[in-house]
N, CA and C atoms as an extended XYZ file, in Angstrom:
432
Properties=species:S:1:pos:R:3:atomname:S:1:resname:S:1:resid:I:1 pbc="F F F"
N         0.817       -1.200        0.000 N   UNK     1
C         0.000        0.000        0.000 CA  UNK     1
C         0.855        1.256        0.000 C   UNK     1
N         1.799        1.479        0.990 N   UNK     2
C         2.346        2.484        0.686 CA  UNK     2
C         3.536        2.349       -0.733 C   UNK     2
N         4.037        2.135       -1.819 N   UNK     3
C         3.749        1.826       -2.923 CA  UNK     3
C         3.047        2.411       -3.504 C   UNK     3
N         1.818        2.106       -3.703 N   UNK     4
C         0.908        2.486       -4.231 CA  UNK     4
C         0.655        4.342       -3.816 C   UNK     4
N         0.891        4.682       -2.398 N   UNK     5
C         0.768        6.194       -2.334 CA  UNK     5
C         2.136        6.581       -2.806 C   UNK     5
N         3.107        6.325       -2.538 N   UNK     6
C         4.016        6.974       -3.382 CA  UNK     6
C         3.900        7.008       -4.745 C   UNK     6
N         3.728        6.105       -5.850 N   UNK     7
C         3.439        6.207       -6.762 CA  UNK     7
C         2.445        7.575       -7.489 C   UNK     7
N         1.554        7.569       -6.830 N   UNK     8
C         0.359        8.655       -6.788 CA  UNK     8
C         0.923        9.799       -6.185 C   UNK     8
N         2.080       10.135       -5.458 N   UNK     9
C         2.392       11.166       -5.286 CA  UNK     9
C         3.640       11.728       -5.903 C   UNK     9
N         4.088       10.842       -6.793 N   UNK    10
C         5.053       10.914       -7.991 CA  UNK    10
C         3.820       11.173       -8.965 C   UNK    10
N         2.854       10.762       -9.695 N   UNK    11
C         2.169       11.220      -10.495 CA  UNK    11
C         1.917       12.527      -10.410 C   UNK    11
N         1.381       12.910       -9.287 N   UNK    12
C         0.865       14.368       -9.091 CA  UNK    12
C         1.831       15.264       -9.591 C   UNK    12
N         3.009       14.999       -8.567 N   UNK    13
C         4.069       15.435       -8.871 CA  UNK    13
C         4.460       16.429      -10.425 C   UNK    13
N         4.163       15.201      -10.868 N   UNK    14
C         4.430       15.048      -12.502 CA  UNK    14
C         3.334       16.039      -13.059 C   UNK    14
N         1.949       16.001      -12.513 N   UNK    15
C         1.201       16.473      -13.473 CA  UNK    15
C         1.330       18.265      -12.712 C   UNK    15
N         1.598       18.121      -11.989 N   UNK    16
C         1.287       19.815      -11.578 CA  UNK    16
C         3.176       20.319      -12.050 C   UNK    16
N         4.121       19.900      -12.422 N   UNK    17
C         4.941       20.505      -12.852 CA  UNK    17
C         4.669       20.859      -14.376 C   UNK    17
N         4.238       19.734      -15.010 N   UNK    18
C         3.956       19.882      -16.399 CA  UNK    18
C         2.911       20.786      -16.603 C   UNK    18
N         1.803       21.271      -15.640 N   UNK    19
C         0.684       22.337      -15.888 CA  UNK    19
C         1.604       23.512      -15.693 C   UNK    19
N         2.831       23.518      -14.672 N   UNK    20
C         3.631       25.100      -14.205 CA  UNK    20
C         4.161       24.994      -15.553 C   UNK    20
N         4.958       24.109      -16.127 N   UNK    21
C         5.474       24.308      -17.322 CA  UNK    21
C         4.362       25.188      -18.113 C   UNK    21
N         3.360       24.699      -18.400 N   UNK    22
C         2.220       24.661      -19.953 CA  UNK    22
C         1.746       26.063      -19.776 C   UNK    22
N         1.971       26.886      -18.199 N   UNK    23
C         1.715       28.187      -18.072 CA  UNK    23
C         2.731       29.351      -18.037 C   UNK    23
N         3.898       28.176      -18.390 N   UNK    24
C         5.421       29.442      -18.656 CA  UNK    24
C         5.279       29.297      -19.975 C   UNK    24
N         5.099       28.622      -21.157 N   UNK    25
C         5.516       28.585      -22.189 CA  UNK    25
C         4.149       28.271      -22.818 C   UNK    25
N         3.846       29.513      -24.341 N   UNK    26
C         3.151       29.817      -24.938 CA  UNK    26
C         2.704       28.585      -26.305 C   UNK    26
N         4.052       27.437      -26.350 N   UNK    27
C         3.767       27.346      -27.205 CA  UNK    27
C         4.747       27.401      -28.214 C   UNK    27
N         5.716       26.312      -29.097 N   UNK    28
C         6.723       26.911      -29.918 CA  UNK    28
C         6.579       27.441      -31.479 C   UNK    28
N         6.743       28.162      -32.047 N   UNK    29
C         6.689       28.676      -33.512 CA  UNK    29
C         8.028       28.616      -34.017 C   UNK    29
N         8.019       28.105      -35.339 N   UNK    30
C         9.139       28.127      -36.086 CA  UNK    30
C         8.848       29.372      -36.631 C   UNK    30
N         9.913       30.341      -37.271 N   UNK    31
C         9.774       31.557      -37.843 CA  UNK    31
C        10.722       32.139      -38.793 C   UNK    31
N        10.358       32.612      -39.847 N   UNK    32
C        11.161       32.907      -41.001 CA  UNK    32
C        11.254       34.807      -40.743 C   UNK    32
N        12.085       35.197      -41.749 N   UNK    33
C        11.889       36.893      -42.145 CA  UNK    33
C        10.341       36.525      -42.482 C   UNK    33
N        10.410       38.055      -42.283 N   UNK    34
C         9.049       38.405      -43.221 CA  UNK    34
C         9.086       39.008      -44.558 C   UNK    34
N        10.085       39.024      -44.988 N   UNK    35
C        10.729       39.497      -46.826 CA  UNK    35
C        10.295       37.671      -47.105 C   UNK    35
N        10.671       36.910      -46.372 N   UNK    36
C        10.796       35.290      -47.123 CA  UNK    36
C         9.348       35.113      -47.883 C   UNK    36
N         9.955       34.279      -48.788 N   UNK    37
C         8.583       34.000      -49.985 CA  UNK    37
C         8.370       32.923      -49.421 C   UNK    37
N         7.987       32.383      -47.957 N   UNK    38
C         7.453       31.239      -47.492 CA  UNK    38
C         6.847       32.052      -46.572 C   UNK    38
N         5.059       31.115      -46.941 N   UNK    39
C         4.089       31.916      -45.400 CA  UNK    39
C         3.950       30.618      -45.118 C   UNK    39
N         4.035       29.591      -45.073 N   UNK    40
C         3.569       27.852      -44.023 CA  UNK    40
C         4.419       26.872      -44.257 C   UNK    40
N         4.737       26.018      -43.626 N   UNK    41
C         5.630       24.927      -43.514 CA  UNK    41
C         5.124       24.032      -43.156 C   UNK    41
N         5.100       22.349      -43.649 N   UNK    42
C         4.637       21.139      -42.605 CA  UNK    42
C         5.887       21.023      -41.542 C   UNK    42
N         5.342       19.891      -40.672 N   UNK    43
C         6.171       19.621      -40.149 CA  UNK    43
C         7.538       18.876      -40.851 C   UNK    43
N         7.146       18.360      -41.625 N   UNK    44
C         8.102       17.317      -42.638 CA  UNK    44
C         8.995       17.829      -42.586 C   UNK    44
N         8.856       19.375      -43.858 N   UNK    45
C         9.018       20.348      -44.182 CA  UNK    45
C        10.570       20.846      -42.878 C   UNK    45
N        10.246       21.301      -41.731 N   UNK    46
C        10.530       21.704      -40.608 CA  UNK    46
C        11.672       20.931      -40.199 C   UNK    46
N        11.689       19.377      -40.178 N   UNK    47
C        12.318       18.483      -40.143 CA  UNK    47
C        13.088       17.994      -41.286 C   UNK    47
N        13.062       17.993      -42.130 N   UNK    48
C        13.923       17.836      -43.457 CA  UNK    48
C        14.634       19.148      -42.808 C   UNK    48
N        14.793       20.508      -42.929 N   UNK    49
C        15.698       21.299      -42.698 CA  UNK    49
C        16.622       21.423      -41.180 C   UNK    49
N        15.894       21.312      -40.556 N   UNK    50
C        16.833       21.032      -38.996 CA  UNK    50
C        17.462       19.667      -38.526 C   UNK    50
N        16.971       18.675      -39.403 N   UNK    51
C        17.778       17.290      -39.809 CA  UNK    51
C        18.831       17.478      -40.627 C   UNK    51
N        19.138       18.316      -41.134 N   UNK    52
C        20.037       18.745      -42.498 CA  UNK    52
C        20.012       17.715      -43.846 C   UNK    52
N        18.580       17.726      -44.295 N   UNK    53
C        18.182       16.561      -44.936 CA  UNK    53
C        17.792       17.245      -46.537 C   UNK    53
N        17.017       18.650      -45.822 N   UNK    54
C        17.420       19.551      -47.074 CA  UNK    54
C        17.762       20.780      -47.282 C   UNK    54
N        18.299       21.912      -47.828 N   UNK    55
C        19.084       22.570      -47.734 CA  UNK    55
C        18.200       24.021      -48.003 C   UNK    55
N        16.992       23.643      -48.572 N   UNK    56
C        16.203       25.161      -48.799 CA  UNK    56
C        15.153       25.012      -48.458 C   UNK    56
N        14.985       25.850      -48.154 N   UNK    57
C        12.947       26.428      -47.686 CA  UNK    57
C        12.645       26.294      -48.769 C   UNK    57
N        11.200       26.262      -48.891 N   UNK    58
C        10.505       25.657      -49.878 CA  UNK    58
C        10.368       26.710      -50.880 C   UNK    58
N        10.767       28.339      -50.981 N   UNK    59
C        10.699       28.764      -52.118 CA  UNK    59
C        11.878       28.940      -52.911 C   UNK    59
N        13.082       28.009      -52.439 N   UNK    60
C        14.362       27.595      -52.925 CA  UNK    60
C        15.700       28.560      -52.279 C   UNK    60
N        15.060       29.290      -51.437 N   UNK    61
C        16.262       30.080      -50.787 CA  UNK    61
C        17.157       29.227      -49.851 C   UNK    61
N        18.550       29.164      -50.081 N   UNK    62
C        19.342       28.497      -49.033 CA  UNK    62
C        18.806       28.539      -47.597 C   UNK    62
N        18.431       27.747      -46.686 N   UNK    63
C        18.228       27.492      -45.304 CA  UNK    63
C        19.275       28.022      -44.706 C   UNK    63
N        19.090       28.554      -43.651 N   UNK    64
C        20.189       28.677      -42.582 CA  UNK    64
C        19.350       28.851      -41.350 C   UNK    64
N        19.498       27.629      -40.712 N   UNK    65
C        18.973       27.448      -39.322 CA  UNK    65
C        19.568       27.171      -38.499 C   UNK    65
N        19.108       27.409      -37.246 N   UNK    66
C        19.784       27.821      -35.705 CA  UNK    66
C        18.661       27.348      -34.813 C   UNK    66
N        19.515       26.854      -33.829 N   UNK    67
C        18.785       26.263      -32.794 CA  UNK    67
C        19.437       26.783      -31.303 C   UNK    67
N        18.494       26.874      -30.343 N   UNK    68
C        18.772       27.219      -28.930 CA  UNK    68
C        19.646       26.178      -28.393 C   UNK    68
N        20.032       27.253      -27.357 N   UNK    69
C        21.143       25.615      -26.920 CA  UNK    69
C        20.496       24.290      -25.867 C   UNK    69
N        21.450       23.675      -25.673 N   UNK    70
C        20.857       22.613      -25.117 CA  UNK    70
C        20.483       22.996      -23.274 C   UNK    70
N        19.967       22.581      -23.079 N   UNK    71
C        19.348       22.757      -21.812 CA  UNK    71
C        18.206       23.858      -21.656 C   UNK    71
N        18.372       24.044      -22.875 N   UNK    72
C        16.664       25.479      -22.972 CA  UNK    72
C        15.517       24.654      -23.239 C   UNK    72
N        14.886       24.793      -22.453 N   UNK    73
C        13.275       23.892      -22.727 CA  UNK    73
C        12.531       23.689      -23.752 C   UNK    73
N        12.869       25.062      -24.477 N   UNK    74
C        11.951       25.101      -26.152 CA  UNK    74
C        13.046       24.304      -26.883 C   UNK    74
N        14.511       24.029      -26.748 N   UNK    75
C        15.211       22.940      -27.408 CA  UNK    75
C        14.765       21.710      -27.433 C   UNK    75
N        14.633       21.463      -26.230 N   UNK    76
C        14.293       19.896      -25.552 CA  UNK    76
C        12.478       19.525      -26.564 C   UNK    76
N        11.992       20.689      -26.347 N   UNK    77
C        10.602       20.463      -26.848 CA  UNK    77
C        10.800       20.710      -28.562 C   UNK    77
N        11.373       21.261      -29.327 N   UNK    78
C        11.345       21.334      -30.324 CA  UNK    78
C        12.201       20.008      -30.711 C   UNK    78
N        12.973       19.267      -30.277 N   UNK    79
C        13.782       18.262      -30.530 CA  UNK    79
C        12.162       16.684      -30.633 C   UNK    79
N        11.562       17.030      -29.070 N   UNK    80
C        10.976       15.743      -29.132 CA  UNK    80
C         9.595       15.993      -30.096 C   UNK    80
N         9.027       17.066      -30.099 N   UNK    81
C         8.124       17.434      -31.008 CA  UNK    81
C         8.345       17.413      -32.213 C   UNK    81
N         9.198       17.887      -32.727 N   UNK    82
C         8.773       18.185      -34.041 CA  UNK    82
C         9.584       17.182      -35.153 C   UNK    82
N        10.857       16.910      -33.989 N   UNK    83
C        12.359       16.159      -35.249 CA  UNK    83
C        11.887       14.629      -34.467 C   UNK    83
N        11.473       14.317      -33.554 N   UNK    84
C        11.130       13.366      -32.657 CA  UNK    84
C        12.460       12.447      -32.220 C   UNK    84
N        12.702       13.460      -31.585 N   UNK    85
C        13.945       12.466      -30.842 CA  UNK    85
C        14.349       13.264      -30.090 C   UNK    85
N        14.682       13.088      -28.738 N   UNK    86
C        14.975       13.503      -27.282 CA  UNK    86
C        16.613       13.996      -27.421 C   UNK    86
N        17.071       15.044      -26.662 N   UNK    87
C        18.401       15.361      -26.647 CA  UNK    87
C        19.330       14.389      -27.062 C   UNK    87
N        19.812       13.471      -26.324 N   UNK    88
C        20.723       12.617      -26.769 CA  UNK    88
C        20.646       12.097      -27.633 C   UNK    88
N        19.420       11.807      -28.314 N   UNK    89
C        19.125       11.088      -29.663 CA  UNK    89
C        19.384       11.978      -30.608 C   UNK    89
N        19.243       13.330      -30.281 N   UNK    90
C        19.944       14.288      -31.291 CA  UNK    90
C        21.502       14.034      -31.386 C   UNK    90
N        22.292       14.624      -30.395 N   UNK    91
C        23.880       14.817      -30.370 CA  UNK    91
C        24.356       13.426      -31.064 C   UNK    91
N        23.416       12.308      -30.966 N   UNK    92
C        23.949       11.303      -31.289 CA  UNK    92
C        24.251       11.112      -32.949 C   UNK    92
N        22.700       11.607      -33.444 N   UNK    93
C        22.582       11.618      -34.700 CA  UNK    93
C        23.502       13.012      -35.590 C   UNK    93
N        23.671       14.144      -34.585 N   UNK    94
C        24.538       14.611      -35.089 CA  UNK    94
C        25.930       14.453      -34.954 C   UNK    94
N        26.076       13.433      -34.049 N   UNK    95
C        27.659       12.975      -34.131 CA  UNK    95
C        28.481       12.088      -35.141 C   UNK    95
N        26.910       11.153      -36.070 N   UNK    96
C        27.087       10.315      -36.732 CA  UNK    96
C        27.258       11.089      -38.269 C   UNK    96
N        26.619       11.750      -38.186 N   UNK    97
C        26.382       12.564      -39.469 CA  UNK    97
C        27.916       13.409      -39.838 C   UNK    97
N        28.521       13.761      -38.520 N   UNK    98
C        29.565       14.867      -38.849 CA  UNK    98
C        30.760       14.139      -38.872 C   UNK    98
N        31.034       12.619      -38.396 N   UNK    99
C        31.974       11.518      -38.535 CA  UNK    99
C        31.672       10.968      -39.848 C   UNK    99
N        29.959       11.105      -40.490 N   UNK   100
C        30.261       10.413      -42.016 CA  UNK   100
C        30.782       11.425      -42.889 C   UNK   100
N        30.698       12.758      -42.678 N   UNK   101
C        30.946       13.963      -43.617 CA  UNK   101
C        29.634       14.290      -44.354 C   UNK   101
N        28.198       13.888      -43.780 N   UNK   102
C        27.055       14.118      -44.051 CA  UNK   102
C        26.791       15.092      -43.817 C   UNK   102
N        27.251       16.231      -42.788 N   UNK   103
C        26.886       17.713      -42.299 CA  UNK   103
C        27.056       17.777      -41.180 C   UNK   103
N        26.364       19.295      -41.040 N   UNK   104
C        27.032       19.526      -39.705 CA  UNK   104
C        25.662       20.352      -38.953 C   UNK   104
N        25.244       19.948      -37.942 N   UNK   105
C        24.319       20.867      -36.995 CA  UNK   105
C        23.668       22.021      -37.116 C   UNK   105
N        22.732       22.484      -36.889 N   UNK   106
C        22.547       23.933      -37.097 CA  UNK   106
C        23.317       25.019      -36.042 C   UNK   106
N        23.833       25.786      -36.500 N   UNK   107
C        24.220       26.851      -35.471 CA  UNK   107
C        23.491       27.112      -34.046 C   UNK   107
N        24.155       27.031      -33.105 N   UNK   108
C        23.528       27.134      -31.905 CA  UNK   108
C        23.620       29.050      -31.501 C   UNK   108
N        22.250       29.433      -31.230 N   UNK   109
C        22.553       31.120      -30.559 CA  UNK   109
C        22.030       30.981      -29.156 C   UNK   109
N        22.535       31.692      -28.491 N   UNK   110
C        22.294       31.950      -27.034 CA  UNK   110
C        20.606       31.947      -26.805 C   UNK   110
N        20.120       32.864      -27.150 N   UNK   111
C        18.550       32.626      -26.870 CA  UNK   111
C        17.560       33.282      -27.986 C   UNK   111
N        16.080       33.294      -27.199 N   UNK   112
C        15.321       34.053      -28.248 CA  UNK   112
C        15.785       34.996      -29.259 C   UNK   112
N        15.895       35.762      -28.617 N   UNK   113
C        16.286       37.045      -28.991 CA  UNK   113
C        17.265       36.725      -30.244 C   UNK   113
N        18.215       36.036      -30.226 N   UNK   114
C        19.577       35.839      -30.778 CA  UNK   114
C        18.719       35.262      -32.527 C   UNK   114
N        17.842       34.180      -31.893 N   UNK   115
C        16.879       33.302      -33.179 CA  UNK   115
C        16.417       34.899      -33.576 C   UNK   115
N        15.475       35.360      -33.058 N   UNK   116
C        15.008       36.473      -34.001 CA  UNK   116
C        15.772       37.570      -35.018 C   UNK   116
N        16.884       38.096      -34.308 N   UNK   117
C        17.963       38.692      -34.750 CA  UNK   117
C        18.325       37.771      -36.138 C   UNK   117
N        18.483       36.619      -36.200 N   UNK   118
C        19.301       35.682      -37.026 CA  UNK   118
C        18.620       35.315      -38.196 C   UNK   118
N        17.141       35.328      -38.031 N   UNK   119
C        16.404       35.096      -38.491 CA  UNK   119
C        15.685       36.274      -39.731 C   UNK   119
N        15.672       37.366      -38.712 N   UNK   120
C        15.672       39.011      -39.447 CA  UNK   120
C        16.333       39.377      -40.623 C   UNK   120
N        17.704       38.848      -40.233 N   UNK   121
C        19.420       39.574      -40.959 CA  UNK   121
C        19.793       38.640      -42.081 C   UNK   121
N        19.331       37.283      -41.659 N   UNK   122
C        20.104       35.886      -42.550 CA  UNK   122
C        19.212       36.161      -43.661 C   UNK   122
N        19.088       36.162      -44.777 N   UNK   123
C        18.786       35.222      -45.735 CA  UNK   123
C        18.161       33.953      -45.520 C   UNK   123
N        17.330       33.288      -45.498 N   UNK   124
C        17.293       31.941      -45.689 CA  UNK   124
C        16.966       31.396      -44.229 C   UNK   124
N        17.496       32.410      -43.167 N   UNK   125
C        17.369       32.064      -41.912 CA  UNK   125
C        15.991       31.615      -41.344 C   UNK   125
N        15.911       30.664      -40.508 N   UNK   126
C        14.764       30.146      -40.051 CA  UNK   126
C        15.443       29.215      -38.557 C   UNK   126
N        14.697       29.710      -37.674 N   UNK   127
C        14.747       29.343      -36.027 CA  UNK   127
C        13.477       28.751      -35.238 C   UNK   127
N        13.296       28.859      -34.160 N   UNK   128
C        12.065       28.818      -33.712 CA  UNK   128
C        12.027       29.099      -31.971 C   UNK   128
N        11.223       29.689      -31.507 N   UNK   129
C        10.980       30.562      -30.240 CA  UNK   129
C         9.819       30.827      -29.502 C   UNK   129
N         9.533       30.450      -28.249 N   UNK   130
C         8.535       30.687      -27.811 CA  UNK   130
C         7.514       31.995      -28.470 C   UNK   130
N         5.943       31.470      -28.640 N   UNK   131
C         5.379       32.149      -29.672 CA  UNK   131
C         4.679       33.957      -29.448 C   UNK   131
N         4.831       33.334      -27.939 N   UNK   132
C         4.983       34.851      -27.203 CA  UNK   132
C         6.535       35.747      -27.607 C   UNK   132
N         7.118       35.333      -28.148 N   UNK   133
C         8.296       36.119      -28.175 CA  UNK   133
C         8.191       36.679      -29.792 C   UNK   133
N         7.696       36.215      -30.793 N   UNK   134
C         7.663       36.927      -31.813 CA  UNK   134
C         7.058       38.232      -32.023 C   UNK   134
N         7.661       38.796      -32.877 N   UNK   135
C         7.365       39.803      -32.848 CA  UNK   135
C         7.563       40.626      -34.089 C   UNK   135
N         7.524       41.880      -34.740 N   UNK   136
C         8.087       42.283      -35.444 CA  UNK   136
C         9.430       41.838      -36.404 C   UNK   136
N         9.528       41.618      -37.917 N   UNK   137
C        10.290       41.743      -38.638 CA  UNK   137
C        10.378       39.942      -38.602 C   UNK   137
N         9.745       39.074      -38.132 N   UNK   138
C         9.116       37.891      -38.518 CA  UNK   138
C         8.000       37.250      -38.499 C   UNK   138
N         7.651       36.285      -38.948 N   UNK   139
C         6.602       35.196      -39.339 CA  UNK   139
C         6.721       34.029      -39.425 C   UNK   139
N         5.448       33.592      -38.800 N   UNK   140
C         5.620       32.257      -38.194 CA  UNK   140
C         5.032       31.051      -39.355 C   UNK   140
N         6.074       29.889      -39.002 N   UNK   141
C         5.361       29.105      -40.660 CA  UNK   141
C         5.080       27.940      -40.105 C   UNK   141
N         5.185       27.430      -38.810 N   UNK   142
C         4.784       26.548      -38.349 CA  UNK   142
C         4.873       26.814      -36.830 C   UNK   142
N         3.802       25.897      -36.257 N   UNK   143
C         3.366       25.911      -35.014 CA  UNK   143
C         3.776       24.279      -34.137 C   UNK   143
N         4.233       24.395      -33.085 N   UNK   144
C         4.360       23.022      -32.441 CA  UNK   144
C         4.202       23.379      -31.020 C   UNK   144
């Protein structure tokens, strides 16, 4: 029996951190310029480019994408959401990729702010950032 209450108080646990989470964070958006001749993206789409699987946004402009660093929550969540695979399953797959000479990672920037900036200025640039954080001088082409 007691078992059984611990268990249930590990659940709770679980569910009232994940509600504090779901009320810090809005929500992630991938986001292009707003000059870019792309207004929507699938997820596929999203994943072919942050997999380094293909090299342009869909109206043929070179990609250049950037990702938050590791231990930022919208990383962790954009990793298992959208590319579906958990941190380590990333570093892993990008460790394999950069030992075959298949490519190399997306650029890592410090934070929001850094994605928007990068995203603004680059060409081709495309990031993604809590959806409360967009703002001016981008657009969002997918939602996760």
């Amino acid at each position: 029996m007691n078992s059984m209450r611990r268990v249930g108080k590990i659940a709770v646990a679980g569910l009232l951190l994940l509600a504090a989470q779901g009320l810090a964070w809005a929500g992630g958006a991938v986001i292009v310029s707003v000059d870019s001749g792309v207004s929507q993206m699938s997820k596929a789409q999203v994943k072919s480019i942050f997999l380094g699987k293909k090299s342009a946004l869909p109206d043929g402009t070179p990609a250049v994408p950037v990702n938050l660093p590791e231990g930022d929550p919208l990383y962790s969540a954009f990793n298992q959401k959208v590319l579906g695979k958990n941190d380590a399953k990333m570093k892993k797959y990008w460790s394999a990729r950069m030992f075959s000479g298949k490519g190399n990672p997306p650029k890592v920037v410090k934070d929001a702010q850094a994605v928007i900036e990068h995203v603004k200025t680059v060409p081709g640039g495309i990031g993604y950032v809590d959806e409360s954080a967009v703002g001016d001088g981008v657009k969002v082409v997918f939602r996760f």
